[in-house]
BALUM-583577 format. One line per 2 residues: number of its first residue (from 0); their letters; for each residue x, y, z of N, C-alpha, C. Coordinates in steps of 0.1 Angstrom, whole numbers, plus 5000, padded with zeros to 4 digits. Each point is the difference from the previous one (the first is absolute). Example, Ala and Ser with C-alpha at 12.3 -4.5 7.8 and 13.67 -1.06 7.14 Angstrom:
<nodes>
0) AS) 5132:4943:5078:4991:5012:5000:5009:5012:5000 ~ 4996:5011:4993:5009:5011:5000:4992:5011:5008
</nodes>
This chain:
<nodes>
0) XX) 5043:6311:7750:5008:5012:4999:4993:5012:5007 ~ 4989:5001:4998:4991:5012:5006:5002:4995:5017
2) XX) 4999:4991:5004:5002:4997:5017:5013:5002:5004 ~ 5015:4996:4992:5007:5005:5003:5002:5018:4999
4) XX) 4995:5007:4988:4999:5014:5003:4996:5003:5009 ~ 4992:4997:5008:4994:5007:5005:5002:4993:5021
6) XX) 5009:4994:4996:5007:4997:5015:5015:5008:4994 ~ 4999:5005:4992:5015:5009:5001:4995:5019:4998
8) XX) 4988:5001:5001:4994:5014:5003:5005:5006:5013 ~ 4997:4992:5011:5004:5007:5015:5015:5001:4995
10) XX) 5009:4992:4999:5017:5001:5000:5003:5008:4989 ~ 4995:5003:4990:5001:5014:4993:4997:5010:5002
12) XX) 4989:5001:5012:4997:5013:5003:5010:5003:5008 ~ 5002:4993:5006:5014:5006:5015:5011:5002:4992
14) XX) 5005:4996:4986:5010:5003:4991:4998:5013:4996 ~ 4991:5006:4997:4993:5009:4991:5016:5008:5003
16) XX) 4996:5006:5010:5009:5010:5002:5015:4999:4996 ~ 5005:4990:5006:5014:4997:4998:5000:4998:4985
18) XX) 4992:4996:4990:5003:4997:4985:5000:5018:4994 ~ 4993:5004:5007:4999:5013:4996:5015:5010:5004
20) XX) 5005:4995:5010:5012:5009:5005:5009:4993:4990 ~ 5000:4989:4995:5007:4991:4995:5004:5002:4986
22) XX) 4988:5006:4994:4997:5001:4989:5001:4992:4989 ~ 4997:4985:5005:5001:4991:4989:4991:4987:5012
24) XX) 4996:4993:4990:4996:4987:5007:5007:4995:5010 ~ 4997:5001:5016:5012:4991:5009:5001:4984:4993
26) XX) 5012:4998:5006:5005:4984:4991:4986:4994:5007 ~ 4997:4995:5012:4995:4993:5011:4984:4999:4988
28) XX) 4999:5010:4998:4988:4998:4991:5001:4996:4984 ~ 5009:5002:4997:5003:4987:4987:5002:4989:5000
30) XX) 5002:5000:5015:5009:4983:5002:4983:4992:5004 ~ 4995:5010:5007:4985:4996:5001:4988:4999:4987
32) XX) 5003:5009:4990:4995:4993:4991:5007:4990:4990 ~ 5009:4999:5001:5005:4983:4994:4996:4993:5006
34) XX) 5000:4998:5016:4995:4988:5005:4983:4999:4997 ~ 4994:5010:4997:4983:4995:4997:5003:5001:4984
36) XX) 5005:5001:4992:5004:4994:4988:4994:5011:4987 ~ 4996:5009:5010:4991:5010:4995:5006:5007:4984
38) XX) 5017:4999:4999:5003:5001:4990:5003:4994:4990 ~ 4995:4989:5001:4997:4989:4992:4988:4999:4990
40) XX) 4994:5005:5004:4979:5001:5000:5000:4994:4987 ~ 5005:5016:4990:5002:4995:4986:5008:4996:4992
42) XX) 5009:4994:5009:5013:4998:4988:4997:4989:4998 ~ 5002:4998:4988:4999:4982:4990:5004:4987:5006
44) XX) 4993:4992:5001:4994:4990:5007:5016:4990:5001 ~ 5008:5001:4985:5013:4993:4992:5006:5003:5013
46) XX) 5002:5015:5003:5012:5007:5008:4994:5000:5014 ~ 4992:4991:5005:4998:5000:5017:4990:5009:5003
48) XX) 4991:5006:4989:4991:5010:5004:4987:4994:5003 ~ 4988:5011:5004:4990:4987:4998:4988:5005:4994
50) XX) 5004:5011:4988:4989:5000:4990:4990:5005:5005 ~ 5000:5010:5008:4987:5007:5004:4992:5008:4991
52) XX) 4986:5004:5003:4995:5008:4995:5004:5019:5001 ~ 5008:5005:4993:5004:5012:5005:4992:5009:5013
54) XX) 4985:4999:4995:4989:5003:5012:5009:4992:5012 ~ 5001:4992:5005:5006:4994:5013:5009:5007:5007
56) XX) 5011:5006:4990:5007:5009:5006:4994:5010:5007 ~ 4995:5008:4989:4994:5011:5002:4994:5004:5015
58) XX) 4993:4989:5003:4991:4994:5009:5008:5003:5015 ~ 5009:4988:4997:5008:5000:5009:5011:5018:5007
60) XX) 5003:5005:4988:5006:5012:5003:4990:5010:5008 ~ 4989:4993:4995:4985:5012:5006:4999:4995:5013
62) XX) 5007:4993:5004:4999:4999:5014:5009:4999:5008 ~ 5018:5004:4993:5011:5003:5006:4999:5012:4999
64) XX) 4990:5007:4997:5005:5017:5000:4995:5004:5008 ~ 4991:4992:5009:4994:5004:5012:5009:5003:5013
66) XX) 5011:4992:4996:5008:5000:5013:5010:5011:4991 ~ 5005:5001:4991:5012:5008:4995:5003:4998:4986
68) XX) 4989:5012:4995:5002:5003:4982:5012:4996:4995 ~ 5012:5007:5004:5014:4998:4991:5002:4987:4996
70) XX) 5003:4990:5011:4997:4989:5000:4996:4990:4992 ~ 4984:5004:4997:4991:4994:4993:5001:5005:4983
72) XX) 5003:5012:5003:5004:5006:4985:5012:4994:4992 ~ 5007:4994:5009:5014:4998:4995:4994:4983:4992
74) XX) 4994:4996:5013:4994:4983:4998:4996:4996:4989 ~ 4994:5008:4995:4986:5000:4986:5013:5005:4993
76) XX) 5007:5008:4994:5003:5004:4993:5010:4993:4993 ~ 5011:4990:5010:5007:4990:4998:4992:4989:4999
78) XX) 4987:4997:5005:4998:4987:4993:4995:5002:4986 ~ 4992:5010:4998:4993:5003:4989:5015:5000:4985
80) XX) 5009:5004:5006:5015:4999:4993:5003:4983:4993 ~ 4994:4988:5012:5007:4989:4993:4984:4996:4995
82) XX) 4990:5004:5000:4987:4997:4995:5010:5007:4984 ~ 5002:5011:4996:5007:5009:4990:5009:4992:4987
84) XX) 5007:4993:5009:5011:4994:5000:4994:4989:4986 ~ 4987:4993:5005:4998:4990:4991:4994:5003:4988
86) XX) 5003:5014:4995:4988:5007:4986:5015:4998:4992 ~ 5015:5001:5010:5005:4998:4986:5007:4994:4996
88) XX) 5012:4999:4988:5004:4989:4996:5006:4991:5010 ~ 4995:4983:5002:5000:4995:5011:5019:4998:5002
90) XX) 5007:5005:4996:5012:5003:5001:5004:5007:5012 ~ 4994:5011:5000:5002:5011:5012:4999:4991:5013
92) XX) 4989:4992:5002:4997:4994:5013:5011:4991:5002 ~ 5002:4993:4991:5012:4987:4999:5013:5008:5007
94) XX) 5002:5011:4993:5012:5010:5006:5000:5003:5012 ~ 4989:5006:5007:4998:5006:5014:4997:4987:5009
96) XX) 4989:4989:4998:4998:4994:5010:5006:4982:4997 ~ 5010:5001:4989:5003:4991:4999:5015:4994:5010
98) XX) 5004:5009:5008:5008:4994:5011:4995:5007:5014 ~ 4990:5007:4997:4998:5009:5011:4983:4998:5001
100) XX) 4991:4995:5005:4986:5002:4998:4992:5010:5010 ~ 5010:5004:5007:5000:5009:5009:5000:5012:5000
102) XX) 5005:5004:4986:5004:5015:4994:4991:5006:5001 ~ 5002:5012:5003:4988:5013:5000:5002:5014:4988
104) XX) 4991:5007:4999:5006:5005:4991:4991:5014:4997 ~ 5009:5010:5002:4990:5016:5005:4999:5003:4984
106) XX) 4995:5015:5000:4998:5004:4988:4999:5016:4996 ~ 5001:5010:4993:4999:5012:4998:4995:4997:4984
108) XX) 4989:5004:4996:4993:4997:4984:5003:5010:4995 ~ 4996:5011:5006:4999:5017:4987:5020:4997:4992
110) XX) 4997:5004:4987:5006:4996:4993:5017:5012:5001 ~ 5006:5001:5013:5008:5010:5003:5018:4996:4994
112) XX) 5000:4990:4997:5011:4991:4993:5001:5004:4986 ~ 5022:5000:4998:5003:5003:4985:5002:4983:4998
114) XX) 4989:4994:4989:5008:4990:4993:5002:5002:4985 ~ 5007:4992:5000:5008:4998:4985:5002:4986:4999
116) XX) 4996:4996:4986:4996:4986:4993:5014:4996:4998 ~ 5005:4990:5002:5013:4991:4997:4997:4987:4998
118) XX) 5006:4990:4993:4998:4994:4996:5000:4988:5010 ~ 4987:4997:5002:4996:4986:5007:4988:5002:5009
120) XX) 5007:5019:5004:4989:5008:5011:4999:5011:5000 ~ 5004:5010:5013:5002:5010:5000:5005:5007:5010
122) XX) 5014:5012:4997:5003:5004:5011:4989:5013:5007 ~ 5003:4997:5014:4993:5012:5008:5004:5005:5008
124) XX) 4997:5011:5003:5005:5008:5010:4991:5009:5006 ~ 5002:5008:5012:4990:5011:5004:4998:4994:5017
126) XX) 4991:5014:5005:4994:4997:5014:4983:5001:4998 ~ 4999:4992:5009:4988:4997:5001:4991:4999:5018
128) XX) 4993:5009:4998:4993:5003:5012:4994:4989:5003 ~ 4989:4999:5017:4991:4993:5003:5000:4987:4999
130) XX) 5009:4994:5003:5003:4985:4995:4997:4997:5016 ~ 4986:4999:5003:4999:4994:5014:5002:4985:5000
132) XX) 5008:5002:5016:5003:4981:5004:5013:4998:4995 ~ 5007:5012:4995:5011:4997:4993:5015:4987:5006
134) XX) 5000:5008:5016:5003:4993:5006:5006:4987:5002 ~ 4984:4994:4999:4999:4989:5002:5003:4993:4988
136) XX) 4999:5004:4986:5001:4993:4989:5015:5000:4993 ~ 4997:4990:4992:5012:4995:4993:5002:5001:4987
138) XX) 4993:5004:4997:4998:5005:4980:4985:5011:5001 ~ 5006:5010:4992:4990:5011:4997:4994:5002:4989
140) XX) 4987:5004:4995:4994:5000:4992:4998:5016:4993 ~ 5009:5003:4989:5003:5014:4996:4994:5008:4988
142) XX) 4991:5007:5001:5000:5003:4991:5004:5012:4989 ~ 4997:4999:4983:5006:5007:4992:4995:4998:4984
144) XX) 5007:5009:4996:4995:5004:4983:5009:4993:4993 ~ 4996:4990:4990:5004:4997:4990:5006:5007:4990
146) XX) 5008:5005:4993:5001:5012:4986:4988:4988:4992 ~ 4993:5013:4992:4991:4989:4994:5005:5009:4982
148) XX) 4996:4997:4990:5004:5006:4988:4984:5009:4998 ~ 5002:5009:4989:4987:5009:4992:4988:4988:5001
150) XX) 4991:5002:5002:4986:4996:5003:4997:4987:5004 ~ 5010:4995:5013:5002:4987:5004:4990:5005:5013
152) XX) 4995:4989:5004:4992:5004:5015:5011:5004:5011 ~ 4999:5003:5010:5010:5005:5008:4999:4987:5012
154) XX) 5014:4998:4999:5003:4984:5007:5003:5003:5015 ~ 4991:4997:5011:5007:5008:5011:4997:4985:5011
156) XX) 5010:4995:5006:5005:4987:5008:5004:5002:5012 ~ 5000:4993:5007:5005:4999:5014:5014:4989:5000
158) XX) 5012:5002:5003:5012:4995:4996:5003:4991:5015 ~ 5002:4986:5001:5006:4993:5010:5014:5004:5004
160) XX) 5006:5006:5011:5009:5001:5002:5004:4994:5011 ~ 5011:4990:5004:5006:4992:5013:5006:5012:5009
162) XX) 4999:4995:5014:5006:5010:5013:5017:5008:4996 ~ 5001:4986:4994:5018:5006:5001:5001:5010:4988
164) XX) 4992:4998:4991:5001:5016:4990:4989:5014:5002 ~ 4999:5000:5017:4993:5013:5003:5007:5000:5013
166) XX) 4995:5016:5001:5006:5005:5018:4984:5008:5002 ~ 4997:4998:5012:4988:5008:5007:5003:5008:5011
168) XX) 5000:5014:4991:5001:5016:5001:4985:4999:5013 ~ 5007:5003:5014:4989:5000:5007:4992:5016:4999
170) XX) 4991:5004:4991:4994:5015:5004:4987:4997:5005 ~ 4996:4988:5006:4988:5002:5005:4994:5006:5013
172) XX) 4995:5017:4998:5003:5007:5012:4985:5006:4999 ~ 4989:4994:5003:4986:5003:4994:4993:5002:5013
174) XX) 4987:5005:5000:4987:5000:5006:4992:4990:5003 ~ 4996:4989:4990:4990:4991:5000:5012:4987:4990
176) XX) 4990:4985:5009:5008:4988:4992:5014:5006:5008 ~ 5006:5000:5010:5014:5004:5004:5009:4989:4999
178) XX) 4993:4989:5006:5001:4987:5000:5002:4991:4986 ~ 4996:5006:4994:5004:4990:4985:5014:4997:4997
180) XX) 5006:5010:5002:5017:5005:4995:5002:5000:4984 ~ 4990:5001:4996:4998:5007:4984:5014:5010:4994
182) XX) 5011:4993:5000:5010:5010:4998:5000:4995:4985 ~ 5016:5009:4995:5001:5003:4992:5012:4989:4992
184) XX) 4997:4993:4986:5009:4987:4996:5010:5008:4988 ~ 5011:4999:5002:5010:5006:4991:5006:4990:4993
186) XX) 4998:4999:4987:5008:4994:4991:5009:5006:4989 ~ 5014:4992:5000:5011:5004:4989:5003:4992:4993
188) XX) 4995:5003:4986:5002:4994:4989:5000:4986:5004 ~ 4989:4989:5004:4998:4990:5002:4991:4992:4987
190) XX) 5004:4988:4999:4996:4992:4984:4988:4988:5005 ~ 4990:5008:4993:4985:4990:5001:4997:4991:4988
192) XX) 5002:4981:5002:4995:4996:4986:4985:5012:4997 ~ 4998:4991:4992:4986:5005:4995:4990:4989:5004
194) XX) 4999:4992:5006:4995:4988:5005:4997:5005:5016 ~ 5008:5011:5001:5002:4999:5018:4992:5018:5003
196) XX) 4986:5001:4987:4994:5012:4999:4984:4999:4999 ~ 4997:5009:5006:4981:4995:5001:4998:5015:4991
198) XX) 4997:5001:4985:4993:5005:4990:4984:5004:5003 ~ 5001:5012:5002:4982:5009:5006:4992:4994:4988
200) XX) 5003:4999:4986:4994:4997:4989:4993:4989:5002 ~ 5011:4990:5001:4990:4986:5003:4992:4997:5007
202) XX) 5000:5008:5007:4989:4996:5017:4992:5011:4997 ~ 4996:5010:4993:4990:5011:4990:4992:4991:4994
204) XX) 5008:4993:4990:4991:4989:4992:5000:4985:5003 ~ 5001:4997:5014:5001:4988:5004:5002:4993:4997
206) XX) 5011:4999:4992:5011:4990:4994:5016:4997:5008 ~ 4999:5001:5010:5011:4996:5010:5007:4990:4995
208) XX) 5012:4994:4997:5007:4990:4998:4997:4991:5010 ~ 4999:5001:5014:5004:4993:5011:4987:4994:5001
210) XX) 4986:5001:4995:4988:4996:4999:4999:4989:4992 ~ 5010:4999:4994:4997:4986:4992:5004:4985:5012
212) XX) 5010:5003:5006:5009:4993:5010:4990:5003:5013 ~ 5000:5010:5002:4992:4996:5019:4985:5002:4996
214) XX) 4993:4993:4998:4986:4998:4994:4986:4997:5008 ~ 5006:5005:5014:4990:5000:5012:4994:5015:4992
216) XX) 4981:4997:5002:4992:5015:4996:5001:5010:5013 ~ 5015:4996:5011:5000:5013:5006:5008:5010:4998
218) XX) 5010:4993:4991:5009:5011:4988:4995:5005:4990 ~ 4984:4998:4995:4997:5009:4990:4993:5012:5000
220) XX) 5004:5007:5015:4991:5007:5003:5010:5015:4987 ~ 4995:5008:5000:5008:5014:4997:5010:5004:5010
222) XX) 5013:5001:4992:5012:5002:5013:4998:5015:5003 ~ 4990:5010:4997:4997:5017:5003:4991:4996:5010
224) XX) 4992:4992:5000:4986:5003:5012:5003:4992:5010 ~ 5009:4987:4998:5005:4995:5007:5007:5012:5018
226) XX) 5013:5006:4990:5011:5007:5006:4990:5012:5009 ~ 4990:5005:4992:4992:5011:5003:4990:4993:5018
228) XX) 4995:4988:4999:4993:4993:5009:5011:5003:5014 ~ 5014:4990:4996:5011:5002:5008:5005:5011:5009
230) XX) 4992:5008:4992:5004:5016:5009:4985:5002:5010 ~ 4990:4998:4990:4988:5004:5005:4994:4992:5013
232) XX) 5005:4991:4998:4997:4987:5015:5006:5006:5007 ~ 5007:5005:5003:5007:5009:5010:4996:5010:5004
234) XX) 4994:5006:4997:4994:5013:5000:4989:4992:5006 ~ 4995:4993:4998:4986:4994:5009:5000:4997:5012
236) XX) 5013:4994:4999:5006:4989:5016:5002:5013:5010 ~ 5003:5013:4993:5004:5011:5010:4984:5007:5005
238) XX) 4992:4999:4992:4985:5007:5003:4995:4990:5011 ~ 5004:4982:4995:4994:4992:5011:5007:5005:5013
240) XX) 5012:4999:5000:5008:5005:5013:4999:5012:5007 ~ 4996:5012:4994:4991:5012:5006:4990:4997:5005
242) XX) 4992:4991:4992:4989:5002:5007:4994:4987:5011 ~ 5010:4992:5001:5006:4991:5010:5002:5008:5013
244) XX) 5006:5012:4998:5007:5007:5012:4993:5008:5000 ~ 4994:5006:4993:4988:5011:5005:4991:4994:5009
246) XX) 4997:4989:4998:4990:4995:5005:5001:4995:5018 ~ 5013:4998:5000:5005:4996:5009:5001:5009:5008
248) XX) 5007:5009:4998:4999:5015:5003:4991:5004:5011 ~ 4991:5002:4988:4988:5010:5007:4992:4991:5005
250) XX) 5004:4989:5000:4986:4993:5014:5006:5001:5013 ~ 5011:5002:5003:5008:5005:5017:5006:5016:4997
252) XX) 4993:5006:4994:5007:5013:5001:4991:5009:5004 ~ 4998:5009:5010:4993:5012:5006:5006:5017:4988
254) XX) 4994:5010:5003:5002:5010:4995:5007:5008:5012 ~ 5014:5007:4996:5010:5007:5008:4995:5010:5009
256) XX) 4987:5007:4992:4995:5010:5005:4989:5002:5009 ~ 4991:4986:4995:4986:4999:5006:4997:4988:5003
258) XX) 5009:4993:5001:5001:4982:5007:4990:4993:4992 ~ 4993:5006:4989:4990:4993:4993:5008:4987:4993
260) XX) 4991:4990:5000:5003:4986:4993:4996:5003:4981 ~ 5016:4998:4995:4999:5001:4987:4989:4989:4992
262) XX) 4996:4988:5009:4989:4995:4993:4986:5006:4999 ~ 5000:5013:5004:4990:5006:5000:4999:5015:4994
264) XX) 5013:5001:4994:4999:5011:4993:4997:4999:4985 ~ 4989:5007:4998:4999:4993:4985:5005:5003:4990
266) XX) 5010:5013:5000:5013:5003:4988:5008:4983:4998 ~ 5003:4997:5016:5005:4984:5000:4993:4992:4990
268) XX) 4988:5000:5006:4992:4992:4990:4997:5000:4991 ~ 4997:5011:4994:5000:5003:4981:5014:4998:4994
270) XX) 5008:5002:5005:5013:5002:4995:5004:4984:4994 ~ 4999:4990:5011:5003:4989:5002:4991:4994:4989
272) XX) 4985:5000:5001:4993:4992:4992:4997:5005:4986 ~ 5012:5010:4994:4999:5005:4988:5014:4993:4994
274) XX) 5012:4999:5013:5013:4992:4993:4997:4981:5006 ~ 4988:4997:5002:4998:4990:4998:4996:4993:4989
276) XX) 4986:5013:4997:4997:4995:4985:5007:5000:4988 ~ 5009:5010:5002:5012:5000:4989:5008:4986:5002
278) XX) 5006:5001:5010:5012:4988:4997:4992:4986:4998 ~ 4989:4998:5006:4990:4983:4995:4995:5003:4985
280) XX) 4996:5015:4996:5006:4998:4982:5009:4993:4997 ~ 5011:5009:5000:5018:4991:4998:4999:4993:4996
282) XX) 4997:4988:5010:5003:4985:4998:4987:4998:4993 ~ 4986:5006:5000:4990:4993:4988:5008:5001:4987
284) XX) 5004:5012:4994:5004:5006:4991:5013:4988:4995 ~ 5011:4997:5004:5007:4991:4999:4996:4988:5000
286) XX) 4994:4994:5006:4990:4989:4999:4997:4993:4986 ~ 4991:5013:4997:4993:5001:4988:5009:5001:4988
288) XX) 5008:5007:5002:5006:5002:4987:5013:4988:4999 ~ 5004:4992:5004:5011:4986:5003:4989:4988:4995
290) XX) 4985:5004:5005:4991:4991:4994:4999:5001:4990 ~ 5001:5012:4987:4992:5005:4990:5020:4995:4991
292) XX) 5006:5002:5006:5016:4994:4991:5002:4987:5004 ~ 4995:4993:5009:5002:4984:4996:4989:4997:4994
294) XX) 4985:5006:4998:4992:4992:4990:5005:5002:4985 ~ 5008:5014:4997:5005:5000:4985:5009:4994:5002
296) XX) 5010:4993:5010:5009:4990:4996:4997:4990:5000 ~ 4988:4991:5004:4993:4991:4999:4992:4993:4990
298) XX) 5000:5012:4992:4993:5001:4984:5012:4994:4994 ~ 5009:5002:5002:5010:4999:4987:5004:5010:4987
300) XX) 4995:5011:5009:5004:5009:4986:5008:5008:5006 ~ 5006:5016:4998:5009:5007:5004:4990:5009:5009
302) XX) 5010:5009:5008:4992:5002:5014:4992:5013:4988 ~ 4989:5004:4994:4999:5016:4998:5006:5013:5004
304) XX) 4999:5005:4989:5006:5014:5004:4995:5008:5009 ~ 4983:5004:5004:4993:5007:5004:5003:4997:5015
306) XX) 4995:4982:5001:5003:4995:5016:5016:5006:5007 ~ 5008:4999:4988:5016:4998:5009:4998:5021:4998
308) XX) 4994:5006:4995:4999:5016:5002:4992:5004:5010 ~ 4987:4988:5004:4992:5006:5012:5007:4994:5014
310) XX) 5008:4986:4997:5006:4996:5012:5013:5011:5006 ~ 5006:5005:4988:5013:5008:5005:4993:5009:5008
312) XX) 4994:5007:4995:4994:5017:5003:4989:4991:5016 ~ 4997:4991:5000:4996:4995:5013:5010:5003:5009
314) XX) 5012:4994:4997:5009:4997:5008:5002:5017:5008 ~ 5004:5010:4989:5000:5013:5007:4992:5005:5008
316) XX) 4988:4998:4995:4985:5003:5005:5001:4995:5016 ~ 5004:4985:5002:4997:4997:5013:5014:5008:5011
318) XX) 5011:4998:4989:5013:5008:5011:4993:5017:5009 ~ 4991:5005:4988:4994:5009:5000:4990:5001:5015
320) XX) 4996:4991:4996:4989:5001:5010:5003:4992:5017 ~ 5011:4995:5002:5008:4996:5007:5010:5012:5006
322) XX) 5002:5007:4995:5007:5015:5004:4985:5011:5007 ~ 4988:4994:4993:4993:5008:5002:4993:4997:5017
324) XX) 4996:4984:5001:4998:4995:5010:5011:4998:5011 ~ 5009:5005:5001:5016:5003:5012:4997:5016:5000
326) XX) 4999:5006:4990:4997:5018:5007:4986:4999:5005 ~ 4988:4992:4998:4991:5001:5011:5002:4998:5014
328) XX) 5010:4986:5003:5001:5001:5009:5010:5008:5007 ~ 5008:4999:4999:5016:5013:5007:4989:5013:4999
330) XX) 4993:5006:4993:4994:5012:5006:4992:5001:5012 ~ 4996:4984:5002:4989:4997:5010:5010:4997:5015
332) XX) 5010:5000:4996:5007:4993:5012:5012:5009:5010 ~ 4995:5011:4995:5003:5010:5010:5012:5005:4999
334) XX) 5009:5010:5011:5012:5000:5005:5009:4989:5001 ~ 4994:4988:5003:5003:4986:5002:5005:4997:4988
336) XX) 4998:4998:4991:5001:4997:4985:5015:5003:4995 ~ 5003:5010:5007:5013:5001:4993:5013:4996:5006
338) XX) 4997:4997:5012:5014:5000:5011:5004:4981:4991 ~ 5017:5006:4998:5006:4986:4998:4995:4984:5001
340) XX) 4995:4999:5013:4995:4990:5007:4989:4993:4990 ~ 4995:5012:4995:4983:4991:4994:5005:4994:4991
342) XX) 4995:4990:4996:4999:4994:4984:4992:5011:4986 ~ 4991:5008:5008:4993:5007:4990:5007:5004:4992
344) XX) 5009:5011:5006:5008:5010:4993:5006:4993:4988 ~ 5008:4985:5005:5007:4991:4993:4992:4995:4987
346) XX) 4987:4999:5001:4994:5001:4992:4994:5013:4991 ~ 4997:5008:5005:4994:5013:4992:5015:5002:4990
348) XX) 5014:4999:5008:5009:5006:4992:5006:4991:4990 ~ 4995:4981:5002:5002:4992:4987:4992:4999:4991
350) XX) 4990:5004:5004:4990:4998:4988:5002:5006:4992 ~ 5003:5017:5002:5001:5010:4992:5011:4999:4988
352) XX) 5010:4994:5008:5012:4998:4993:5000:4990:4988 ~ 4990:4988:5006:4999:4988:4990:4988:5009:4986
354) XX) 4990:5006:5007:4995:5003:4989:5005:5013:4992 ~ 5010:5002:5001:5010:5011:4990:5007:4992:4991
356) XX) 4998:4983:4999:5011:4989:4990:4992:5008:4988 ~ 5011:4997:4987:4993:5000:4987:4990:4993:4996
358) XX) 5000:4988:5006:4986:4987:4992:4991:5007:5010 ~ 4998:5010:5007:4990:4995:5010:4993:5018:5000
360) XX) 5006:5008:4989:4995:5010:4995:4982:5000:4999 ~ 4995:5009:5006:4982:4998:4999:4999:5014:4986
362) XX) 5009:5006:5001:4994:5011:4989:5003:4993:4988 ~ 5015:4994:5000:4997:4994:4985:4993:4989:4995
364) XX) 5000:4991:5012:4991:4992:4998:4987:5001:4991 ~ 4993:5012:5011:4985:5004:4994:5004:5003:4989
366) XX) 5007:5009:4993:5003:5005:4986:5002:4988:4991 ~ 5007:4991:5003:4998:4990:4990:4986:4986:5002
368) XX) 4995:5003:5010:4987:4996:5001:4990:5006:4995 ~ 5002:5009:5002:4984:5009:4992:5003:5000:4986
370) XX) 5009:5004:4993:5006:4996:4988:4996:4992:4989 ~ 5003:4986:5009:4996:4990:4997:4986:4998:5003
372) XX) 4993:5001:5007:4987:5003:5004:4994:5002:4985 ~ 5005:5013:4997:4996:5010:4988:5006:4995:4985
374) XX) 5004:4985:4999:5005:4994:4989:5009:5010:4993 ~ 5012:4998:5011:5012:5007:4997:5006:4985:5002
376) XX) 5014:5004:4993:5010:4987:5004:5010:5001:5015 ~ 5005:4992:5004:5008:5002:5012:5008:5009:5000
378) XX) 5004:5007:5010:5014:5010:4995:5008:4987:5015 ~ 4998:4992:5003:5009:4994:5015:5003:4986:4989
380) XX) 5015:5002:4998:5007:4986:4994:5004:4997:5013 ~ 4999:4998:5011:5007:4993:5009:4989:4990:5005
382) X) 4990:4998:4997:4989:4990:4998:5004:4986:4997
</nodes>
């Protein structure tokens, strides 16, 4: 999988642009990742998948984003969707990939949906932003508020809805990620069993229904740090690809003014070997912490609270620092840096954008890391 990524880096880079004017995944590149199966990685072994390690993906997007974030953003986020798929009741998958194994399937989580409880499920309605990959998908993943009664916990789910009971409101008219086509999913008064809904509660206390049925330990990871990784890999693959192209760069580039060779200027040089050491953190950091949640799933006990609190707030931490290693280099890279043409820009201006997602917040993160740190309880149910 990683060999085919990365013989599809050059042909996404020459995309970049056109996905960007496009503002949604060109087909040529979806049709390209079916053929490397890439969206397959994690979907259930029953339904033609092949049970990957969620890391794999991840992996893999960290090195589609080199040629073209949107892309790769979209990649991870739909596979990470049928990895999703198997936490719940194994009904839902029977429904979506049981004539179709091919089905994709975007998503919008923040809970911006009216439902109302009817008997069997529930009706829903509402618009729903940021549903990147929309496009390409054929059932969307919605979320919304349960009515819950006086001192019930507050029930908040992500609702399966099929293509034919939504329309996609195109408003994706952005800065950064242009390429995603992150628009907007409108639903009217459309009827969700209750079987065809992924419950934040259960996957808080990692009691997923769908865990009893797909029983590979790469489904038991936490569906929060999981989704949080999915964003954050990306943010990596864009620091790798900066500084891919920085590098490249400044070993044939002269200075406009004084014909000096940028390999000799040492702003070049500090600049460079300060967003080198950052981003070969990144991947220690992720590393380590994918080691530190398959040894507690290896144990046999449930993943801890602390681990799945230091891995989330990781996850921000590295988006963090991945935003931080792309403005090292774009400040280093001159006049040059900004004209269309470069990849830099393309990166300085996705990174920033990916690290503005909600999971991938570094101020609240730390707030509920130190917190906890300080033998507080979590305030992040999306864990």
């Amino acid at each position: 999988m990683l060999a085919r990524a990365r013989a599809l880096v050059p042909i996404l880079s020459e995309r970049a642009a056109y996905c960007e004017e496009l503002r949604r995944v060109p087909d040529e590149t979806v049709a390209d990742f079916v053929n490397a199966g890439f969206y397959r990685m994690l979907q259930p072994a029953i339904y033609g998948g092949y049970e990957m390690h969620p890391y794999a993906v991840f992996k893999v997007a960290m090195e589609l984003a080199k040629g073209c974030p949107s892309s790769a953003w979209c990649l991870c986020l739909i596979a990470v969707h049928n990895w999703e798929l198997a936490l719940l009741d194994p009904r839902a998958a029977a429904t979506i990939w049981g004539d179709d194994d091919a089905a994709r399937i975007s998503s919008s989580y923040a809970p911006f949906g009216k439902v109302e409880r009817v008997d069997g499920g529930f009706r829903v309605s509402g618009r729903w932003p940021w549903s990147s990959g929309s496009d390409h998908c054929q059932w969307a993943m919605l979320g919304g508020r349960v009515p819950t009664g006086p001192g019930e916990l507050p029930d908040i789910r992500s609702f399966l809805v099929p293509r034919s009971h939504y329309v996609i409101d195109d408003t994706w008219h952005v800065f950064g990620l242009k390429g995603t086509g992150s628009k907007d999913i409108v639903v009217e008064d459309a009827f969700v069993p209750d079987h065809m809904t992924h419950k934040f509660l259960d996957s808080f206390l990692l009691a997923d229904e769908g865990r009893k049925t797909f029983t590979s330990p790469n489904y038991a990871l936490p569906f929060g740090v999981v989704f949080a990784y999915c964003l954050a890999s990306v943010t990596v693959g864009m620091a790798d690809g900066a500084l891919e192209t920085f590098v490249d760069q400044m070993k044939v580039r002269t200075g406009a003014y004084d014909g000096a060779k940028a390999t000799e200027d040492p702003f070049v040089r500090q600049r460079l070997a300060e967003a080198e050491a950052l981003v070969r953190g990144l991947h220690g950091r992720m590393d380590a912490t994918f080691a530190a949640l398959d040894a507690a799933i290896a144990s046999g006990e449930p993943v801890p609270m602390r681990l799945r609190v230091e891995a989330k707030w990781d996850a921000a931490y590295i988006a963090k620092g991945a935003m931080q290693a792309v403005e090292l280099l774009f400040k280093a890279s001159g006049g040059r840096g900004i004209r269309l043409s470069n990849p830099l820009q393309r990166f300085f201006r996705d990174v920033h954008a990916a690290s503005n997602h909600a999971f991938l917040s570094a101020e609240k993160g730390a707030l509920n890391m130190g917190g906890v740190a300080l033998g507080l309880d979590t305030m992040d149910f999306t864990l």
